[in-house]
LUMKE-702353 format. One record per residue (C-alpha): residue number from 1; y, x, z. Coordinates in nm, 3 decimals. Last residue first. Example, Ala and Ser with C-alpha at 12.3 -4.5 7.8 and 13.67 -1.06 7.14 Angstrom:
{k: 2, y: -0.106, x: 1.367, z: 0.714}
{k: 1, y: -0.450, x: 1.230, z: 0.780}
END
This chain:
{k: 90, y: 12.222, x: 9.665, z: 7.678}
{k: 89, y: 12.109, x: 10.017, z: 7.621}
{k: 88, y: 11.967, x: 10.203, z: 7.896}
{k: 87, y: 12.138, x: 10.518, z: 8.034}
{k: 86, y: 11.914, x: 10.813, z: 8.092}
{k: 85, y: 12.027, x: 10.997, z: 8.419}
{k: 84, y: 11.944, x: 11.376, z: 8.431}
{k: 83, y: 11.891, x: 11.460, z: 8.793}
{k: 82, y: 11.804, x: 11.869, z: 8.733}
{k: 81, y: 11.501, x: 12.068, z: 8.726}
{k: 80, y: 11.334, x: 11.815, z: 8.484}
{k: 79, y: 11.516, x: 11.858, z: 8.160}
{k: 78, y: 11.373, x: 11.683, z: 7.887}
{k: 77, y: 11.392, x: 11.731, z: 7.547}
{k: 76, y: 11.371, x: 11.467, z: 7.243}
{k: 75, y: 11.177, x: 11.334, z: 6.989}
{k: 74, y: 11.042, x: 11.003, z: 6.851}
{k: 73, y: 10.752, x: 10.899, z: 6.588}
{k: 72, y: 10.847, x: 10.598, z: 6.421}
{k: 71, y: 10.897, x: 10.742, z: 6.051}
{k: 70, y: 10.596, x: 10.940, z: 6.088}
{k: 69, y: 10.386, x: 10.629, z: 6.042}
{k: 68, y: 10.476, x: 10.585, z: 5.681}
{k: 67, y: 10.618, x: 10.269, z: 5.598}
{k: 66, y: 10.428, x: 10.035, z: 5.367}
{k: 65, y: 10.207, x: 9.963, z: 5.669}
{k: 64, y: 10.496, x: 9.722, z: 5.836}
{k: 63, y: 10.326, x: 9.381, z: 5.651}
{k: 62, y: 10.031, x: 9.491, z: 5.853}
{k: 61, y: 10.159, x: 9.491, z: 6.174}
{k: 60, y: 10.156, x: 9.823, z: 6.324}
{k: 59, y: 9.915, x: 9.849, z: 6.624}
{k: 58, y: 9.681, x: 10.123, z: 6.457}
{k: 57, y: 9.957, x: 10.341, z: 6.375}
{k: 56, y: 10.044, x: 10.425, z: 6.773}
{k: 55, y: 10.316, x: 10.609, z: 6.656}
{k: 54, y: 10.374, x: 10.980, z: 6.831}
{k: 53, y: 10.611, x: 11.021, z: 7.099}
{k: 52, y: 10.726, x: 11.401, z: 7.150}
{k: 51, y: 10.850, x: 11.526, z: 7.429}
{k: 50, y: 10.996, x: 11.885, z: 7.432}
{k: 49, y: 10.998, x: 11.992, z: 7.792}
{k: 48, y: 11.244, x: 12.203, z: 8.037}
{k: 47, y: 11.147, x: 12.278, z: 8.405}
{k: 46, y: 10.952, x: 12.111, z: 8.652}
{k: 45, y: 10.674, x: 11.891, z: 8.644}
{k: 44, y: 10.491, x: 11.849, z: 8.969}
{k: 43, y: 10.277, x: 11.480, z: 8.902}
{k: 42, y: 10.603, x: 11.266, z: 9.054}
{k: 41, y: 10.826, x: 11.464, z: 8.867}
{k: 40, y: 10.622, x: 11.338, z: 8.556}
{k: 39, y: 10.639, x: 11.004, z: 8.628}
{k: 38, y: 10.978, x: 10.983, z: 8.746}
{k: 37, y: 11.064, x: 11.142, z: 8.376}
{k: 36, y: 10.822, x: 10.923, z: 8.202}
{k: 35, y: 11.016, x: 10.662, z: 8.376}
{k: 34, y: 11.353, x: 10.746, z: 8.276}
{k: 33, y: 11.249, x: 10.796, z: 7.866}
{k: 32, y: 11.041, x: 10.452, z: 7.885}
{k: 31, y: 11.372, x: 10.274, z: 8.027}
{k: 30, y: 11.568, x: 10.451, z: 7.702}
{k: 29, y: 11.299, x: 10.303, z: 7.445}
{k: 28, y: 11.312, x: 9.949, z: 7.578}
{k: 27, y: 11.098, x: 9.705, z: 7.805}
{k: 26, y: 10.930, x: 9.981, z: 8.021}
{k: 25, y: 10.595, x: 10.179, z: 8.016}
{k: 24, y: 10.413, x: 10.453, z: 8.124}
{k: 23, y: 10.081, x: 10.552, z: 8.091}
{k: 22, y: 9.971, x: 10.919, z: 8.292}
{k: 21, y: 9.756, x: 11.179, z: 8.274}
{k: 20, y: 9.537, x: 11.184, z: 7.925}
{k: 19, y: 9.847, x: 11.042, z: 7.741}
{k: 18, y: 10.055, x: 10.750, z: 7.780}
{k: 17, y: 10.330, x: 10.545, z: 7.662}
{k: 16, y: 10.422, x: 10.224, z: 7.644}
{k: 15, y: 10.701, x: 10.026, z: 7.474}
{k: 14, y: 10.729, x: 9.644, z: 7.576}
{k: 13, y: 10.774, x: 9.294, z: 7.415}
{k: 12, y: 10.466, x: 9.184, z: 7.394}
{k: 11, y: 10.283, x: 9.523, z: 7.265}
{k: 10, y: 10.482, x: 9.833, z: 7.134}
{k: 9, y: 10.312, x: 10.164, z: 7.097}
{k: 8, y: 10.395, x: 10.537, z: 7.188}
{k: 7, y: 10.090, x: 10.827, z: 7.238}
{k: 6, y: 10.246, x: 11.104, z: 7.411}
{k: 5, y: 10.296, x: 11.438, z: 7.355}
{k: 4, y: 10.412, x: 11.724, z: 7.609}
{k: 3, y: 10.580, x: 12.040, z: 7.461}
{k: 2, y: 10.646, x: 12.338, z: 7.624}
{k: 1, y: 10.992, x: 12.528, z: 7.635}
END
């Protein structure tokens, strides 16, 4: 499985994010998850991915900087050969 990371941030109300071929971005983590998937069928991806999101640490507000940045870094795996339906929380 091969991984693809992605830089993750949160500005005005919505999560982004992007790396050297592509930005996405929706209004909450599970709406990010479907379009990176459309995004990256869109570029030829197919097959089984580990994503990982990594904490934009230079956008954390300073009263957040007691936390370490890991703490907001997200995981998961994606599979791309088949339609996989994210369901976005309410």
């Amino acid at each position: 499985m091969s991984t693809l990371e992605f830089e993750l941030s949160f500005r005005n109300n919505r999560w982004f994010c992007k790396n050297n071929q592509l930005v996405c971005e929706a209004g909450d983590l599970h709406l990010l998850d479907e379009k990176l998937k459309e995004a990256l069928i869109s570029l030829g991806y197919k097959g089984n991915y580990q994503i990982k999101y990594h904490f934009d640490f230079d956008v954390f507000p300073l009263w957040m900087r007691q936390y370490m940045p890991h703490y907001f870094n997200r995981n998961f795996e994606i599979n791309l050969t088949q339609n996989n339906n994210y369901e976005s929380s309410k």
